[in-house]
N, C-alpha and C positions, 0 to 999 in steps of 0.2 A: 334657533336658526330654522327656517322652514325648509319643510322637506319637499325634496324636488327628487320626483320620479323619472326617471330621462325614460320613454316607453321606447323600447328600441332591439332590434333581434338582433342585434350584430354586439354580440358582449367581448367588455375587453379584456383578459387575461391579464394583471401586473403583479408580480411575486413580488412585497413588500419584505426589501433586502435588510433596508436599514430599521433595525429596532427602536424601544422606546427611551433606551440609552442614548441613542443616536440621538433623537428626536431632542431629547434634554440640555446635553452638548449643543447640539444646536443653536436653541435658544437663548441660553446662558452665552452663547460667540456673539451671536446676534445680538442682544441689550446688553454686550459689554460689561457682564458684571462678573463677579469674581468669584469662583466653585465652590469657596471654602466659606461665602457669605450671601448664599442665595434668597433672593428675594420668593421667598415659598407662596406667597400669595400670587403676585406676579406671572410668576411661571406656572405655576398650576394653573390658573386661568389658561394660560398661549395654549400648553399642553391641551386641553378637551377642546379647545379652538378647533385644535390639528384634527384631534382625533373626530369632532364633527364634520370636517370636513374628510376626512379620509373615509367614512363612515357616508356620505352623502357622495360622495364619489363610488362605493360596493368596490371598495380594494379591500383585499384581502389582510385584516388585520388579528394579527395573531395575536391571540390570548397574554402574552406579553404587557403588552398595550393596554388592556384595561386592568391587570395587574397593577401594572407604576402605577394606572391613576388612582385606583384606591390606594396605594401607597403615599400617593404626594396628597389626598386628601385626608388622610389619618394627619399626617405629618402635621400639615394647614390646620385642625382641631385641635393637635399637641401646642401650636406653635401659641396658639392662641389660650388657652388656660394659665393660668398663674404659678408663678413657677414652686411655687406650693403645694398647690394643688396636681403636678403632675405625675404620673405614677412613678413610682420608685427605678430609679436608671442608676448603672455604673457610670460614676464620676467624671470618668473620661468621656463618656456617653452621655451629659448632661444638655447636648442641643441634638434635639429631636430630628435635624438634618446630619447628622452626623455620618450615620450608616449609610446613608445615600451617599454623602460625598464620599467617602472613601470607596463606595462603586463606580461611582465616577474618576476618580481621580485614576483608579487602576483599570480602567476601560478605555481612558482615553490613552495609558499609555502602554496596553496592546494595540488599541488602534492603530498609534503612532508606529510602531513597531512593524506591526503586518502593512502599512504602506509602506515603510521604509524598504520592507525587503519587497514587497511585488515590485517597487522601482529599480532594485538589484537585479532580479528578475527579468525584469522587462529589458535591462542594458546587456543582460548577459546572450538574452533571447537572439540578440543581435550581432554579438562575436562571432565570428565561423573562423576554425580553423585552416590551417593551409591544407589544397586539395580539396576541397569543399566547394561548392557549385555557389555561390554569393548572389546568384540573380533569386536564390529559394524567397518567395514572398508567405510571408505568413498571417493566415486568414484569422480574424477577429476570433474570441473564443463565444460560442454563443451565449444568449440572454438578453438584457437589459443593459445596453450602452449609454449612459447617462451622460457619461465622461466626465469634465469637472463640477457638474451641475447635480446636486442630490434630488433626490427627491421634495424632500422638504424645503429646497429652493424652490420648485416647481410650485408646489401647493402652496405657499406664501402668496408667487405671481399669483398664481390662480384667485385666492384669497381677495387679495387688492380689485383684480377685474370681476371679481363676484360684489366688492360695495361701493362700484361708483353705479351697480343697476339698481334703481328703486324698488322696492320690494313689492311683488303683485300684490292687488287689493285680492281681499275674499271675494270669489267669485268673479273673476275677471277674467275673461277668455281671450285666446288668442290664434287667431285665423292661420300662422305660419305657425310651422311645427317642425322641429330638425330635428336629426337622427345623425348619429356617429360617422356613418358611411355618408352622409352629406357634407360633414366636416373634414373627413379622411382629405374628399375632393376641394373642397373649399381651400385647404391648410397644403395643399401636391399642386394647387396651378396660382398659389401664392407666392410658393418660395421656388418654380419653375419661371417665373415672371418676374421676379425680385432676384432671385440667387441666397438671399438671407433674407431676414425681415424680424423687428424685435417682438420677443415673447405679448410683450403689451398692444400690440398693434393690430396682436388676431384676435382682440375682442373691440377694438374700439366701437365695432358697428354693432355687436350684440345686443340687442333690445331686451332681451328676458333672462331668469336665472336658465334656463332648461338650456337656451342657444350654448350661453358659458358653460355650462357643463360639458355640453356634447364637444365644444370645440376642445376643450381641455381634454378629454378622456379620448378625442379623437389626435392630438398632440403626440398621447403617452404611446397610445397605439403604434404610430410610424416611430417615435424613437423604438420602441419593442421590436418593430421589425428591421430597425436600424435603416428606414428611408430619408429619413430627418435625423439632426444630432442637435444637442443644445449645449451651449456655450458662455459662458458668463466672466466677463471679464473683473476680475476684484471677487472679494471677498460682499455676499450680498448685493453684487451689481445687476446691471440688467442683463437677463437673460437674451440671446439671440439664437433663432432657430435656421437651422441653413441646410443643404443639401448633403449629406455625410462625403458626396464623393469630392466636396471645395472645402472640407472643414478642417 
C-alpha cells in the first residue's frame, strides 16, 4: 500500500477500544464463514489489510495487534506443511487453528455477555423510583461515541473510498492540499446543509489518497467529540453520518 503522509498540525487523538479479537470476529461475521472452520489464509490477508490501514491512519495500535498477526502467520506456515511434517501437537490439538478458536469462541461469549448486561444497565439507568425528580436527564458518559457503528465498519467504508482513487504516479504533484481542519469544515457545513448525508458521499469528490485520509480522520475527529454520530442500518450496511442532536 502506499504510504500517505497527511502533513498537518492539527493531530487526532482515537483510543483504539476495539482489539485484535474484535477485529477477527469481525471478519469471520462479515465473510460468513464459520469460527470453528476458518479460512486462515483468507483472514489473515483482511487482518494486515486492517492493520495497513490503521497504521496509515497513525491510530493508536496496541501491541496486541501485531501480536495476532504474527500469530495468524505462524498459524498460515503450519497450516500449510504436511501434516507429517508438522511438529508434534496433542491430539485434540491436531489443527493448528485450534487454540485460536477456542479464544474466540470464549471472547465472543464474554462479549455477548458484557452487552447483554450494559443493556440491563442502560434500562435500569432509566427506572426512578417514587419521589424521585424524573425530568433528571442524563449526560452521555465521555469518549468515543461510535454507537451501533465500530470501528472496523468505519475503516472498511474508508477502505472502499480509498480504491475507487487511482493511485498517484511517482512523482506526481498536486497544486491543492487539505488538512484535517479543512475537513472538520468541509464534513460541519455538509451535514448542517443535509441534516445526514451517507458515509460514501464525503468522499465522492476526493481526487487523491491524502484528501481521503484527511476527510476520514477528520470524520473520527467530530464523532470523538461527539458533533457527528454514525449510524448503520443492518449488519455491514451503509453507514450515515448525521448531527448527534437528530440522531
Amino acid at each position: 500500500m502506499t504510504q500517505v503522509v497527511v502533513q498537518d498540525d492539527y493531530k487526532v487523538q482515537l483510543e483504539v477500544f476495539e482489539g485484535p479479537l474484535d477485529l477477527l470476529l469481525y471478519l469471520i461475521k462479515k465473510d460468513e464463514v464459520d469460527v470453528y472452520n476458518i479460512p486462515i489464509e483468507r483472514v489473515t490477508k483482511q487482518y494486515m489489510e486492517y492493520l495497513s490501514l490503521m497504521k496509515l491512519l497513525d491510530l493508536n495500535i496496541a501491541g496486541e495487534f501485531i501480536v495476532m498477526a504474527a500469530t495468524l502467520m505462524m498459524i498460515k506456515s503450519r497450516m500449510l506443511l504436511p501434516v507429517d511434517e508438522r511438529p508434534e501437537m496433542e491430539e485434540e490439538e491436531e489443527d493448528p487453528r485450534w487454540e485460536l478458536v477456542k479464544q474466540l469462541v470464549e471472547y465472543k461469549k464474554f462479549k455477548e455477555a458484557a452487552s447483554h448486561l450494559q443493556h440491563r444497565e442502560y434500562l435500569q439507568e432509566n427506572v426512578f423510583s417514587l419521589g424521585l425528580d424524573v425530568g433528571v436527564t442524563l449526560e452521555p458518559e465521555p469518549g468515543v461515541g461510535l454507537g451501533d457503528v465500530s470501528l472496523f465498519d468505519l475503516i472498511s467504508a474508508f477502505n472502499e473510498a480509498l480504491k475507487k482513487v487511482k493511485v498517484e504516479e511517482f512523482g506526481e504533484i498536486y497544486d491543492e492540499k487539505f488538512t484535517v481542519v479543512d475537513k472538520i469544515e468541509f464534513v460541519l457545513i455538509t451535514i448542517k446543509e443535509k441534516g445526514r448525508t451517507s458515509f460514501s458521499s464525503l468522499f465522492e469528490k476526493a481526487a487523491s489518497r491524502n484528501e481521503i485520509v484527511c476527510t476520514f480522520l477528520a470524520i473520527l475527529e467530530l464523532i470523538r467529540l461527539r458533533q457527528v454520530v454514525a449510524q448503520q442500518e443492518g449488519d455491514f450496511g451503509d453507514i450515515v453520518i448525521m448531527n448527534e442532536s437528530v440522531a
